[in-house]
C-alpha positions in Angstrom: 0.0 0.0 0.0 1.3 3.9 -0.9 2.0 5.6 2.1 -0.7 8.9 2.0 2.0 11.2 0.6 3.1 9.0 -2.1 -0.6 8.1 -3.2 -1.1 11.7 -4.0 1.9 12.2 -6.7 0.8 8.6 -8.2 -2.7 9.8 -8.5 -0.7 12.7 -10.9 1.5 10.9 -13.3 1.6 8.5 -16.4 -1.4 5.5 -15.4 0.1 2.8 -16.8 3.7 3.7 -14.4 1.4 4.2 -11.8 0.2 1.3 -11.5 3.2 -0.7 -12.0 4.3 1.2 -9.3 1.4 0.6 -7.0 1.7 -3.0 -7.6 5.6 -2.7 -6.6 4.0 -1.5 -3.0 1.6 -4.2 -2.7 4.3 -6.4 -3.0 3.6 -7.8 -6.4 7.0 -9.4 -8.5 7.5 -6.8 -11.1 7.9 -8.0 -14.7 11.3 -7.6 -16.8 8.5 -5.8 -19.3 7.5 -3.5 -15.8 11.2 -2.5 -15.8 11.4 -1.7 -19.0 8.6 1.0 -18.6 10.2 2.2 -15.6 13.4 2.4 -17.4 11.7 4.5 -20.0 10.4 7.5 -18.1 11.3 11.1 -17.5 10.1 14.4 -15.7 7.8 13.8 -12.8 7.2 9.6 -13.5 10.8 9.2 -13.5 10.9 11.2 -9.6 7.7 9.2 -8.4 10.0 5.7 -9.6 12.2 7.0 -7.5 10.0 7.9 -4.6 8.7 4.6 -4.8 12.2 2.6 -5.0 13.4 4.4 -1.6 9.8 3.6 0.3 11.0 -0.6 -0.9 14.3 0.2 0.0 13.1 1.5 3.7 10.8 -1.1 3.6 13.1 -4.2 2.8 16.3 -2.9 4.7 15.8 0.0 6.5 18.0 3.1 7.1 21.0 2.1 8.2 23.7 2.2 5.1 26.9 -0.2 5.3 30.1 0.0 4.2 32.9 -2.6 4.2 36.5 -1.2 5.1 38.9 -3.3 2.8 41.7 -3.1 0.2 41.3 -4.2 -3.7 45.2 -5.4 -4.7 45.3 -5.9 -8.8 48.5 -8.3 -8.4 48.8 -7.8 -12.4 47.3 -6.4 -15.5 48.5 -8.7 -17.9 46.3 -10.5 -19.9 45.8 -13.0 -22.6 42.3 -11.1 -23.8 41.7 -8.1 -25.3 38.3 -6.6 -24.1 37.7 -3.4 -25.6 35.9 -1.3 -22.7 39.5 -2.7 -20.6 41.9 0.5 -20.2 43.5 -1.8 -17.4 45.3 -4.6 -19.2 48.5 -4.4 -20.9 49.9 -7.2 -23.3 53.2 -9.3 -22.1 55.2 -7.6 -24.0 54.2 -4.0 -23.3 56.5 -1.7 -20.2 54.0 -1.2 -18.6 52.8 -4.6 -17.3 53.9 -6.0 -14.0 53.1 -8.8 -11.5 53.3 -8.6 -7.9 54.8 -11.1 -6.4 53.6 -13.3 -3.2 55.5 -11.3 -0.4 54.6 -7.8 -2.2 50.7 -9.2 -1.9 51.4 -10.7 2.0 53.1 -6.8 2.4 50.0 -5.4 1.0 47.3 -7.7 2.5 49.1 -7.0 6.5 48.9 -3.1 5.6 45.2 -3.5 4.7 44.6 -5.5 8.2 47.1 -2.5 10.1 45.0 0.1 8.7 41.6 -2.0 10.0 40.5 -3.7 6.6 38.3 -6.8 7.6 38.2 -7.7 3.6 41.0 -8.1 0.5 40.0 -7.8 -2.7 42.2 -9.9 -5.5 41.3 -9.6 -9.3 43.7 -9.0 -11.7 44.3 -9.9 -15.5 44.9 -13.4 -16.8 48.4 -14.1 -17.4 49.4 -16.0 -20.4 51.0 -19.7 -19.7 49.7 -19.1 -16.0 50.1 -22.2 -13.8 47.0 -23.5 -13.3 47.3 -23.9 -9.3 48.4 -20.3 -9.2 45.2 -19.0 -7.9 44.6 -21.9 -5.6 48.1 -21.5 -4.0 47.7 -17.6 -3.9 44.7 -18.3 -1.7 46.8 -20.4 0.7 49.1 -18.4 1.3 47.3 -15.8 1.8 44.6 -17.0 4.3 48.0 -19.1 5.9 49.3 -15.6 6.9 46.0 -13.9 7.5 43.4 -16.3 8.6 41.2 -13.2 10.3 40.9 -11.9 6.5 37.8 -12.3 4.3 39.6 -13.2 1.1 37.1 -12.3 -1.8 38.7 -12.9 -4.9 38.8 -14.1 -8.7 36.1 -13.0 -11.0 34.4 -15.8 -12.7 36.5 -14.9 -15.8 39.3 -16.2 -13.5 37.9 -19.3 -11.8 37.5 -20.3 -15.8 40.9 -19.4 -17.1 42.4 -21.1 -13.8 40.6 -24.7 -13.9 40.9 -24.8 -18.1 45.0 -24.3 -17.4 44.8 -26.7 -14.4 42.3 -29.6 -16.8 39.7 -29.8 -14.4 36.2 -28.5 -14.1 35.0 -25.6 -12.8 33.4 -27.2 -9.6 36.3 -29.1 -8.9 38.3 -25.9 -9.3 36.2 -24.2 -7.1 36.2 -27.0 -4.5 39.8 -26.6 -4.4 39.5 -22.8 -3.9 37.2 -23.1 -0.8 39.4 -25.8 1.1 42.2 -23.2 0.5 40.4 -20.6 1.9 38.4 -18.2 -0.6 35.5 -17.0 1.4 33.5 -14.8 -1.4 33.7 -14.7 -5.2 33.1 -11.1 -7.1 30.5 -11.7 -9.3 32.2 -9.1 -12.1 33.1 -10.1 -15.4 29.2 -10.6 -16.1 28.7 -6.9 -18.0 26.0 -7.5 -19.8 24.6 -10.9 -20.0 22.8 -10.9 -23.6 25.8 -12.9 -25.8 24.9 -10.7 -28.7 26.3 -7.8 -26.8 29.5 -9.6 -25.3 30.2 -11.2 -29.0 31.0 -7.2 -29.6 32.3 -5.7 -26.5 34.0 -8.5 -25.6 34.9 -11.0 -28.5 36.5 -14.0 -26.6 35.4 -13.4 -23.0 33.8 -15.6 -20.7 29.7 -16.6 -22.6 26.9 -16.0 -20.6 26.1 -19.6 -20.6 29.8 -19.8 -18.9 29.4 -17.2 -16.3 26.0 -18.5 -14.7 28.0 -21.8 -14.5 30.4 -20.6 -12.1 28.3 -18.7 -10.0 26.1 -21.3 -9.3 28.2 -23.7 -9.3 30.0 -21.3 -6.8 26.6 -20.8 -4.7 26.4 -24.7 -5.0 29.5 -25.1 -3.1 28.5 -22.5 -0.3 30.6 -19.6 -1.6 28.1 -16.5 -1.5 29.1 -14.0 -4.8 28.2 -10.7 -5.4 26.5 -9.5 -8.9 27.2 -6.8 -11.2 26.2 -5.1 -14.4 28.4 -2.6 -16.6 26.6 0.0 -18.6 26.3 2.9 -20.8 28.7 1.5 -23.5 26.0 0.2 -26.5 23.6 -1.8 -24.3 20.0 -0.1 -23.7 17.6 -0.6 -20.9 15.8 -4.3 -22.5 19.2 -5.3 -21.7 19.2 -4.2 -18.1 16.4 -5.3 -17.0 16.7 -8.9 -19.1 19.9 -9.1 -17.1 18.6 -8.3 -13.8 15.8 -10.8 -14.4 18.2 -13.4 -15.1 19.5 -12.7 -11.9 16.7 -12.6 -9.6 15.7 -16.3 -11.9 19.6 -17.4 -10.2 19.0 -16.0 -6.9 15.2 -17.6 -6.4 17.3 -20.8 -7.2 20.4 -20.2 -5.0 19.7 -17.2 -2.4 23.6 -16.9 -3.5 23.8 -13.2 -4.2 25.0 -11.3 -1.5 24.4 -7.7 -3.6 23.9 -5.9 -6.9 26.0 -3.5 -8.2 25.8 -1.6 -10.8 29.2 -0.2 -12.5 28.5 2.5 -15.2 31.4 2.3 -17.7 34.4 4.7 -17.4 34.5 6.0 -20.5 37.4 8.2 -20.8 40.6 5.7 -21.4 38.1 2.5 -23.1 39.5 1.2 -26.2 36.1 0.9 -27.4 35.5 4.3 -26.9 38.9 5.9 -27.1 40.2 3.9 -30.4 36.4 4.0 -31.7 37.1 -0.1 -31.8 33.1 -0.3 -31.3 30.6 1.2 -33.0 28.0 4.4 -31.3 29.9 3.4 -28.0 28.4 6.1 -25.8 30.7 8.0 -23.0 29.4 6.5 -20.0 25.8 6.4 -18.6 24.1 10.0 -17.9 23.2 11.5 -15.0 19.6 9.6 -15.5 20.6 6.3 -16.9 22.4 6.4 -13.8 19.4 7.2 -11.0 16.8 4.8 -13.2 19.6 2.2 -13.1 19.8 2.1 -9.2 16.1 2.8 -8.8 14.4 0.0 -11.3 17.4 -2.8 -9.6 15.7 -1.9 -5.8 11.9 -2.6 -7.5 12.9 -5.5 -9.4 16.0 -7.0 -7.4 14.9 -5.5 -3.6 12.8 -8.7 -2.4 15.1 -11.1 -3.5 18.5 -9.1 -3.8 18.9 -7.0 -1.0 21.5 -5.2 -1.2 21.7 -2.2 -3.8 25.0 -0.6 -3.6 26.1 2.6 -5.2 29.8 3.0 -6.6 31.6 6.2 -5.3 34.5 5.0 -7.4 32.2 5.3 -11.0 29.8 7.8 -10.0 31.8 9.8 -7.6 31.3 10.5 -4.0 27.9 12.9 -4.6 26.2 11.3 -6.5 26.9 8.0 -4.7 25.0 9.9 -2.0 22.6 10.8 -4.0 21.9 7.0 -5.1 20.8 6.2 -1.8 18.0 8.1 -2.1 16.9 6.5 -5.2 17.2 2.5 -4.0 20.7 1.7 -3.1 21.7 1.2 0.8 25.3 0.1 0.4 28.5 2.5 -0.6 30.8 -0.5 -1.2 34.2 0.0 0.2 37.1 1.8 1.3 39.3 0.6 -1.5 42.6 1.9 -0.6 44.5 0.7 -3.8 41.8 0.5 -6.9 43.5 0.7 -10.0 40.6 -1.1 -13.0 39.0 2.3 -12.7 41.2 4.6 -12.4 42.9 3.5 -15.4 40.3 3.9 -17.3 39.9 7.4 -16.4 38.2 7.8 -13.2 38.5 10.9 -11.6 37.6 10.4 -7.7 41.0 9.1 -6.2 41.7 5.5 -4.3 40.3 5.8 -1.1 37.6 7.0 0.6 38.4 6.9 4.6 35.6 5.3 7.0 34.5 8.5 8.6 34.2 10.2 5.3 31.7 7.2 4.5 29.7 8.4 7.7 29.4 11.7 7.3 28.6 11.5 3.4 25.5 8.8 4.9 25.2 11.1 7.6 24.0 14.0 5.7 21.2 11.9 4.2 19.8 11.5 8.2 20.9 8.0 7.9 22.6 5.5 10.1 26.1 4.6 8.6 27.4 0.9 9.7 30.3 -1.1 8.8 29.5 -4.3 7.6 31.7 -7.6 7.0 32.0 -8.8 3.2 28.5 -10.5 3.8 26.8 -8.1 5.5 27.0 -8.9 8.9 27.1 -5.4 11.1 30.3 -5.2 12.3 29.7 -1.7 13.9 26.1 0.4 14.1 27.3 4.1 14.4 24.6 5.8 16.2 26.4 9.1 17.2 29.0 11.4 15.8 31.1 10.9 19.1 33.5 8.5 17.6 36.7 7.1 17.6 39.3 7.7 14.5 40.6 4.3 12.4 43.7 4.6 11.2 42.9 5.2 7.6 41.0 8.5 8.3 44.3 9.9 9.6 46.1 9.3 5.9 46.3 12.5 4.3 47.7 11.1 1.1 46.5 7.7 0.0 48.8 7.8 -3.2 51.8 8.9 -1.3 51.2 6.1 1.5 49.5 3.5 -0.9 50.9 4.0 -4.0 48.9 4.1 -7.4 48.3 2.2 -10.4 49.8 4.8 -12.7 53.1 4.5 -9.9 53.0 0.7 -10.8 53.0 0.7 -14.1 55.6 3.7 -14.6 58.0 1.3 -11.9 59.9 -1.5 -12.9 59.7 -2.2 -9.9 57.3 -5.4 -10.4 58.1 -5.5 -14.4 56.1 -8.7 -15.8 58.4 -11.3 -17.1 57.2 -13.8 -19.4 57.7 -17.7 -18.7 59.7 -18.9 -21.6 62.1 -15.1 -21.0 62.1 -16.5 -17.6 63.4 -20.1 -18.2 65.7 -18.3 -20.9 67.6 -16.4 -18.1 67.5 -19.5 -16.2 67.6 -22.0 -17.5 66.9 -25.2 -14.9 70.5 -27.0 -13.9 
């Protein structure tokens, strides 16, 4: 049922929104074909959408907005494919790729726990000739030294590469994975999932067909994922909401999902886009694609999907605020290192510091909360009296941190190839 203000402004706008939006209040599943009319309005239908999507957001998970304080590390960008919206990778041969080895990643994971990060990020590009145990190993080693740490890593483009160089199948990949220690899988790599649209993006990349095979085979195993969409390249809005319905179908099946997010491309520094490698690529989502995006994912996704979150690495820190008013109840992470953005031209810096997180949800007359990778409250913050973590008290995050464009400039970590490898030593 409308609460009495909101029945007033739908009594005033388009009939057939309104009712699609009335039904969305009685509870009522809304149609990919709902969506799409959502998707398609402006003006005052568009602000009554969004009126509607924050009365289900306040309705399905109140007002307290989380956060998770952790650290991406991108242990390299070289990789075998060459997606064209990827301003990241770099080829074997280029300068500027590099690998970090496993004591650099140990250095960087004990940072992240110093600085109070409960959760490490690991995605990085697929390196060719990679030993198939490589990921497995990584995982080891790094939940050996840090066993307190939520380790949520690989993208399902990297779960595939690893258990086609290792021969075996995807669960038993997987399997091995979780025995080692991987809590959580990103559920990235997924952009759009119509094959029509990845065939041309993506030539190469992980299907569709592929992708859903992970992830549930993933939830299957007990290894919650998150789940993403990447827009505002040469999708349009049948595609968002056929891929969100495709999501809820997997998360009615497997209650796997732990969150949607949704990751407007970066247009700035995309192949696609800069080298015109696709055709009518347009720069980035707008303003709007943006708000409907968040809005239509709480009324199709909020009853089975949560968690909304709202990217203040793509959209910026404003209108990352502005998002929660519109649907989304999450703000992701702290970050500290994030470099797949950045190099494709983002503009809003590595880290954004706990208490900055507050006040930003703060200003809404929200409750901020730190939550663990799966959305466990770690911490309700009820008051501004508060103590300081020691990543509000970094004043330069590039200086103390370093930076992609550091890493890549460095030869620090320079990227050698196997075969130049065995070449320079050669085995005795």
């Amino acid at each position: 049922m409308a609460p009495n203000g909101l029945a007033g402004i739908l009594d005033h706008i388009d009939a057939q929104v309104s009712t699609i939006l009335h039904r969305a209040l009685e509870g009522e599943e809304l149609s990919w074909q709902d969506g799409l009319r959502l998707c398609e309005t402006n003006g005052r239908d568009l602000q009554a959408v969004c009126l509607v999507a924050d009365e289900m957001r306040r309705r399905q998970v109140g007002d307290v907005v989380t956060y998770v304080v952790n650290r991406n590390i991108n242990f390299t960008n070289v990789c075998i494919k060459h997606c064209t919206f990827c301003a990241f990778s770099r080829e074997y041969r280029e300068e500027e790729g590099y690998f970090l080895p496993l004591e650099e990643i140990l250095r960087r994971a004990q940072e992240a726990v110093d600085m109070g990060a409960t959760e490490i990020c690991m995605q990085a590009g697929l390196p060719p000739k990679m030993d198939g145990r490589f990921y497995i190993d990584l995982t080891r080693a790094v939940k050996t030294a840090l066993p307190q740490l939520h380790l949520h890593a690989f993208s399902p483009e990297e779960v595939l590469y690893g258990a086609t160089r290792a021969a075996v199948s995807v669960r038993d990949y997987l399997t091995e994975l979780k025995a080692a220690g991987l809590d959580t899988l990103p559920g990235t790599s997924a952009e759009i999932l119509d094959q029509d649209i990845r065939n041309l993006i993506a030539p190469g990349r992980i299907t569709t067909q592929q992708w859903i095979e992970v992830i549930t085979t993933a939830h299957s195993l007990g290894i919650p994922t998150t789940s993403t969409i990447m827009y505002g390249h040469v999708e349009t809005p049948l595609h968002w909401v056929k891929h969100m319905n495709l999501l809820r179908d997997i998360q009615k099946e497997t209650l796997g999902f732990t969150e949607f997010v949704p990751l407007s491309l970066v247009h700035q520094e995309a192949p696609m886009y800069q080298r015109k490698l696709v055709r009518n690529v347009r720069p980035g989502a707008t303003g709007a694609e943006v708000v409907k995006m968040h809005a239509v994912a709480r009324l199709m996704l909020g009853p089975t999907i949560r968690n909304i979150q709202s990217s203040w690495v793509k959209e910026g820190p404003k209108l990352a605020q502005y998002l929660l008013t519109v649907g989304a109840n999450d703000l992701g992470g702290t970050l500290i290192n994030e470099s797949i953005s950045t190099s494709a031209g983002a503009q809003y810096g590595q880290l954004v510091p706990p208490k900055e997180l507050r006040r930003l949800i703060r200003d809404l007359g929200r409750t901020p909360a730190e939550r663990t990778t799966t959305y466990r409250l770690r911490k309700v913050y009820n008051s501004d009296d508060e103590e300081l973590s020691p990543l509000d008290l970094v004043e330069n995050a590039e200086e103390r941190f370093g930076s992609y464009h550091q890493l890549t400039a460095s030869s620090q970590f320079r990227y050698i190839h196997p075969f130049e490898r065995d070449k320079a030593h050669p085995p005795q």
